[in-house]
C-alpha positions as semicolon CSV with decimal commas, in nm:
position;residue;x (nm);y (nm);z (nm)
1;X;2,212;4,444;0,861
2;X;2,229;4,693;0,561
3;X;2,521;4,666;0,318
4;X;2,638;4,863;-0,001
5;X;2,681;4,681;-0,285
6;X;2,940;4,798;-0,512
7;X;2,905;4,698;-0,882
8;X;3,262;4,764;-1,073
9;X;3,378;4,746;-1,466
10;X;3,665;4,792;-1,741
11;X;3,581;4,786;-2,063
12;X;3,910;4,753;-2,235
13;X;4,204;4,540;-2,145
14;X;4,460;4,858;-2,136
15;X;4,240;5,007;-1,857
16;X;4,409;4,711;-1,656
17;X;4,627;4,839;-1,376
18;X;4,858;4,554;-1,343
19;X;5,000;4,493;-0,965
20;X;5,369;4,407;-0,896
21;X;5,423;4,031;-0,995
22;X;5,457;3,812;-0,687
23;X;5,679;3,488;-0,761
24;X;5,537;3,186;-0,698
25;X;5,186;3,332;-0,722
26;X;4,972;3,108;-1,041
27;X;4,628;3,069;-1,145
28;X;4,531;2,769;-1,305
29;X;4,221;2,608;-1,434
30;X;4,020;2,397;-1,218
31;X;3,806;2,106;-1,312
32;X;3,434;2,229;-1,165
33;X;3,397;1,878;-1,046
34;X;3,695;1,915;-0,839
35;X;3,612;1,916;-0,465
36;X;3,874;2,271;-0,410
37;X;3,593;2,470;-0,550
38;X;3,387;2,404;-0,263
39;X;3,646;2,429;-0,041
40;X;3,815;2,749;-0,137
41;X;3,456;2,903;-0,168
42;X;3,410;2,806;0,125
43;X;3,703;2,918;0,337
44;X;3,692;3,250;0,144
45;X;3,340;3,330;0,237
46;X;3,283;3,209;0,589
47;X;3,487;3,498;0,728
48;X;3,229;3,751;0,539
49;X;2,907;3,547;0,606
50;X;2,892;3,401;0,267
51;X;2,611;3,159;0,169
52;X;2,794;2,931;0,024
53;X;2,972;2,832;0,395
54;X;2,687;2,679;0,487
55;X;2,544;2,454;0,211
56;X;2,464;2,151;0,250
57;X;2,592;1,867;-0,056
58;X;2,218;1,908;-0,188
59;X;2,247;2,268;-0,201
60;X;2,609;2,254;-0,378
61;X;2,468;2,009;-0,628
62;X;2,176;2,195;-0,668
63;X;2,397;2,513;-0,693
64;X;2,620;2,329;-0,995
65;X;2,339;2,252;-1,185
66;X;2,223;2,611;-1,161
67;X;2,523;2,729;-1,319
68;X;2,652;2,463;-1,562
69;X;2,894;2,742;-1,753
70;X;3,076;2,852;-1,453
71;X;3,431;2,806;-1,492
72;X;3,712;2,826;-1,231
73;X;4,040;2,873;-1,216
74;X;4,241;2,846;-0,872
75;X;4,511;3,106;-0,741
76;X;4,779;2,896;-0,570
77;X;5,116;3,035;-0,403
78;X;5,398;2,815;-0,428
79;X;5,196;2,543;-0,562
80;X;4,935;2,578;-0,228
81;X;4,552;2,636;-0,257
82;X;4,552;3,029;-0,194
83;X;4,239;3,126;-0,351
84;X;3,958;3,118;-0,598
85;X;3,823;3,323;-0,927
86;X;3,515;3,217;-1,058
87;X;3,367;3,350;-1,424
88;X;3,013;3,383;-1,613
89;X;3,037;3,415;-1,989
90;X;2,725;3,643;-2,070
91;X;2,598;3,762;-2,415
92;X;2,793;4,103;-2,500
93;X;3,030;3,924;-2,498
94;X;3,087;4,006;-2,118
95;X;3,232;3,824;-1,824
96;X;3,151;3,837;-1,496
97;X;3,417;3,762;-1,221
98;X;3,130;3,595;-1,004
99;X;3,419;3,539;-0,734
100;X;3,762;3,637;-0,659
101;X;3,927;3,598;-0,282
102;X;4,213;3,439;-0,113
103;X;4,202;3,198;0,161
104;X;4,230;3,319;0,504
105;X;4,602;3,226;0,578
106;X;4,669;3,397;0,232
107;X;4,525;3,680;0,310
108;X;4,737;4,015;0,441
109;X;5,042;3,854;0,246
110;X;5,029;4,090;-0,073
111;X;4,884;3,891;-0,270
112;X;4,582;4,028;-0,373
113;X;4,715;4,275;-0,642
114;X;4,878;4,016;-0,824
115;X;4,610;3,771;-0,814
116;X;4,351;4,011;-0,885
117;X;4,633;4,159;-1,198
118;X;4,586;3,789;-1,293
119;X;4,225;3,713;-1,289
120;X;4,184;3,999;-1,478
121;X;4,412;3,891;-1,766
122;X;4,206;3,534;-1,788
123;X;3,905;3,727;-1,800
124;X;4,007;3,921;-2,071
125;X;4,086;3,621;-2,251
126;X;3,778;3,358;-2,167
127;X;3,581;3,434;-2,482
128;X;3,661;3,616;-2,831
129;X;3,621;3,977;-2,855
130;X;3,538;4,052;-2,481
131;X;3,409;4,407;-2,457
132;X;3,332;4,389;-2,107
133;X;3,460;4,262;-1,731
134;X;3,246;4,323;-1,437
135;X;3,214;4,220;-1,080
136;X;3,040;4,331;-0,769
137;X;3,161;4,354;-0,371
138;X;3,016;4,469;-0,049
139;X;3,102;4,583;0,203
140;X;3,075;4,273;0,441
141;X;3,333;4,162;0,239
142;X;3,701;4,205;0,312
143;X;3,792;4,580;0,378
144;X;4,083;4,579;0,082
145;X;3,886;4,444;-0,218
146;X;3,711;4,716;-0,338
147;X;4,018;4,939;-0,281
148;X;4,237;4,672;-0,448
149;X;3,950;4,684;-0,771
150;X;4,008;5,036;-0,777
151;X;4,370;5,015;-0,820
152;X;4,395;4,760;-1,073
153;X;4,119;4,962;-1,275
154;X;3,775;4,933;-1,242
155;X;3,529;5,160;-1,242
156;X;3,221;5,170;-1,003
157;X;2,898;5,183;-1,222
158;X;2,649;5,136;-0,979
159;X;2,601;5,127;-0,586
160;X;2,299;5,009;-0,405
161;X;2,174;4,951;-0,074
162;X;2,014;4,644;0,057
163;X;1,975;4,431;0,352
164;X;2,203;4,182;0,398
165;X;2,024;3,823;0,455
């Protein structure tokens, strides 16, 4: 199956577009040990054929030591497990949202703008002098995220075409 890959950036914090606050809607950090980040990757990604839905404990361990900077930070809704955003500090200094996505049950409730308005703001505040945010979607993802990255700001910088494992 081919997909397009989108690949999407702002490169200062006023480019932000924030979305309408929703009450009760928080992002918090999250231990990386916890077991919610395999959980909430998980039931974000198994309705888009995700990898990570179908690791196996070695792979996830495997997978943490791979990526021993990765830091998370959970979305919840009225203190509920809603969704996940994930981050890579890279040299620039840049970060990467490496994932961002609701739960199923969350999803469709109008959340996404705020939570995305909100992962955005972390971002811009992980490491000193951030020049850079990016992230990258496809289109087996859900059908409203790269609609809902457009809104809050980003720009596409580059699109490519693969096949999808």
């Amino acid at each position: 199956m081919r997909e397009t890959v989108t690949y999407l950036e702002m490169t200062a914090q006023d480019q932000l577009v924030p979305a309408d606050p929703v009450a009760g809607l928080t992002l918090d950090p999250l231990d990386r040990d916890s077991p919610l980040v395999v959980d909430l990757q998980v039931r974000i990604g198994a309705p888009h054929g995700w990898k990570c839905a179908t690791r196996t404990a070695e792979e996830w361990t495997a997978w943490r030591a791979r990526y021993p900077d990765r830091v998370f930070w959970q979305l919840s809704f009225d203190d509920e497990p809603a969704g996940l955003a994930a981050y890579d500090l890279h040299p620039g200094p840049e970060v990467e949202i490496e994932t961002f996505g609701l739960v199923p049950e969350f999803v469709g409730r109008g959340l996404g703008g705020h939570a995305l308005t909100l992962t955005v703001r972390r971002a811009w505040e992980l490491i000193p002098a951030v020049r850079r945010i990016w992230l990258h979607t496809s289109t087996a993802d859900h059908a409203g995220a790269l609609p809902n990255y457009l809104r809050r700001g980003f720009r596409t910088f580059r699109t490519v075409e693969r096949e999808r494992d």
